[in-house]
N, C-alpha and C positions, 0 to 999 in steps of 0.2 A: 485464388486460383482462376485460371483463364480457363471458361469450357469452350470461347469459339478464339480461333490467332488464326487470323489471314493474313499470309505473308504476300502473296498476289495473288489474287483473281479478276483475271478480264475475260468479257464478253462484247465482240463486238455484232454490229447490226450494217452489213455492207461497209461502209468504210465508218462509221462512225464507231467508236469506243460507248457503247453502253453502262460498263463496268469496266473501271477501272482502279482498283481498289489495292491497296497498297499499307502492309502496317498495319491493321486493326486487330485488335481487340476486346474479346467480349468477357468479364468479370461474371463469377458464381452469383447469381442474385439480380444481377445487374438487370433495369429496368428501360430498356433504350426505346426510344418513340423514334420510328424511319419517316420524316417530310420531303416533300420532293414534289415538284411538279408531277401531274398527271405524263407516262409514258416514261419517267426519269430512269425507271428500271428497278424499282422499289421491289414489287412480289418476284421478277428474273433473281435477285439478290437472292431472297426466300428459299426458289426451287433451286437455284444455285448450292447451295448451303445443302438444299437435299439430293441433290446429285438429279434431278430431273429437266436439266437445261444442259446444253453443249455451250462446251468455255473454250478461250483460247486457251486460258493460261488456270491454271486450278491448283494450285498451291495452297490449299488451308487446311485445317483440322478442327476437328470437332469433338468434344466429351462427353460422353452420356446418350438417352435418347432424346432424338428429338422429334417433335409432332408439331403440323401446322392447321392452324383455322385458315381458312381459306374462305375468299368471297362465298357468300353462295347464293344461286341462284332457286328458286323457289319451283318447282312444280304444283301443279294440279294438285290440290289436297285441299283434306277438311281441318287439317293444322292450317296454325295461322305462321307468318313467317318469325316470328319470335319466339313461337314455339317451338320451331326447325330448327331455331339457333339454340336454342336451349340445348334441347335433345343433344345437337353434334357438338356444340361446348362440353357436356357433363361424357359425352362418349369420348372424350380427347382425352378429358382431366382425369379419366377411368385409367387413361395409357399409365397414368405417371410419369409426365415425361419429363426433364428435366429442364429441356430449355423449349418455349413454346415459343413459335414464330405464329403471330394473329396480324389478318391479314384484313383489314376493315372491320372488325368484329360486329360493329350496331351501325351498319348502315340497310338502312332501310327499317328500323326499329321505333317503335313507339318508346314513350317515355319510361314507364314500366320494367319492359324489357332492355332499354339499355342501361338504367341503373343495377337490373339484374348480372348483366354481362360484366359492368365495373366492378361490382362485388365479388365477383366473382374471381375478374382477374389481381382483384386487391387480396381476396386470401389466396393465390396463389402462391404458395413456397418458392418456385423456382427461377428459372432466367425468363423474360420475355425481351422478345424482338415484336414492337408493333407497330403497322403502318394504320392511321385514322387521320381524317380530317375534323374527327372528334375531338376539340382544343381542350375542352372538358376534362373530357376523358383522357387525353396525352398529360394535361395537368395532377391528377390524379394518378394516376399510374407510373409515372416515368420520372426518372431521379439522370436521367440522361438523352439526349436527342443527339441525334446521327441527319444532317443534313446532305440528301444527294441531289449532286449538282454536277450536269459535265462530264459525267459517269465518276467522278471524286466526292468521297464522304471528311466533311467537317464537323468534328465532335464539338457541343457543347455540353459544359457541365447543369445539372436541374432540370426543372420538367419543362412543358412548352414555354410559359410566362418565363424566364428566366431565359429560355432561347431568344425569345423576340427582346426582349432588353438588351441582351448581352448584343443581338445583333444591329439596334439602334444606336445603341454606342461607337460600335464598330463601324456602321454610316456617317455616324459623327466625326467621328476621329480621321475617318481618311477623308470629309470634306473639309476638316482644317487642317490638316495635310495639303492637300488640293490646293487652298487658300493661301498658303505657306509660300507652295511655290510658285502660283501664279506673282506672286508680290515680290518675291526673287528673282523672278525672270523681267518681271516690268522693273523692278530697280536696274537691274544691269542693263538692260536695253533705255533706258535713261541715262546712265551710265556709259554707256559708249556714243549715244548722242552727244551729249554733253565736252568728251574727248576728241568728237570729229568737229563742233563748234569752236575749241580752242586753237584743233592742228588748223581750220581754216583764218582763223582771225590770225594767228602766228604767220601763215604765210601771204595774208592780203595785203599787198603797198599798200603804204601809208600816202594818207591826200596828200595833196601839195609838193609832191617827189617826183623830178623826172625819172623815166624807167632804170637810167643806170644809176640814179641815186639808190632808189630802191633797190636792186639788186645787191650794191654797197652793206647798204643797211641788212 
């Protein structure tokens, strides 16, 4: 069963398309890691999904509750910041929610503390959406990656490592593509030299011919 279907949603930023998303998909369970350049529009997607951003175009649905971790920033205190994350982790996972959008979860985390946060999100029951530049941690977690790109998302199937493979292949394959056809285009451009060397020796007089012999000929 599908608890997120985006049939369109865009968001643009002045003339550019930020989101542009088109056809998605989000399965009961499903464990998606969101990568993307810093600005790509990764947590917009997030608040999008919660109705806290203006869209152009806002066409999707959603199943169940949903609750998001969000960066956070630390104030003045005698907690430490992993113990902040804690705290606002275990007060989300309190919600029950069913699909949870985590939005950096252990950044800025000691060791300790982000294998707490993985644990965490490993006995989760339900959907996650999560954006990390924790590879680790996308490794672990995630049975799916969503690359945004362009304001367009490209599914791959398995966790990060199976991303970056599948994407190396995919570099490979279109630079022997590339290669295919530069070697096509230099045969035919060989090819047509070769045809303009015959049409000129076919019409160069032959030595030893006066001109109306040659013409003759």
């Amino acid at each position: 069963m599908n608890v997120v279907n985006i049939l369109h949603l865009k968001v643009t930023i002045g003339t550019r398309n930020l989101l542009d998303l088109k056809n998605l998909h989000v399965q009961e369970k499903q464990r998606i890691g969101l990568v993307g350049k810093n600005g790509s529009g990764k947590t917009t997607l997030f608040k999008a999904l919660l109705g806290e951003v203006d869209t152009d175009i806002s066409n999707f649905s959603t199943k169940g509750r949903l609750a998001m971790l969000p960066q956070l920033k630390y104030a003045e205190t005698t907690k430490s910041g992993g113990e902040i994350s804690q705290d606002y982790i275990v007060q989300v996972l309190n919600q029950s929610p069913n699909i949870l959008l985590a939005d950096e979860p252990t950044t800025n985390l000691d060791t300790s503390h982000v294998e707490w946060v993985e644990s965490k999100l490993s006995e989760y029951q339900g959907t996650i959406l999560l954006i990390s530049h924790d590879r680790t941690l996308l490794d672990s977690i995630c049975n799916t990656i969503w690359e945004l790109e362009e304001g367009e998302i490209t599914e791959y199937k398995g966790n990060y490592s199976d991303y970056i493979e599948q994407k190396e292949n995919k570099k490979k394959h279109q630079q022997k593509e590339y290669e295919k056809f530069k070697q096509k285009e230099q045969q035919l451009e060989e090819a047509i030299i070769q045809k303009d060397r015959q049409a000129e020796r076919a019409t160069k007089a032959p030595k030893n011919l006066s001109s109306s012999e040659a013409r003759i000929k």
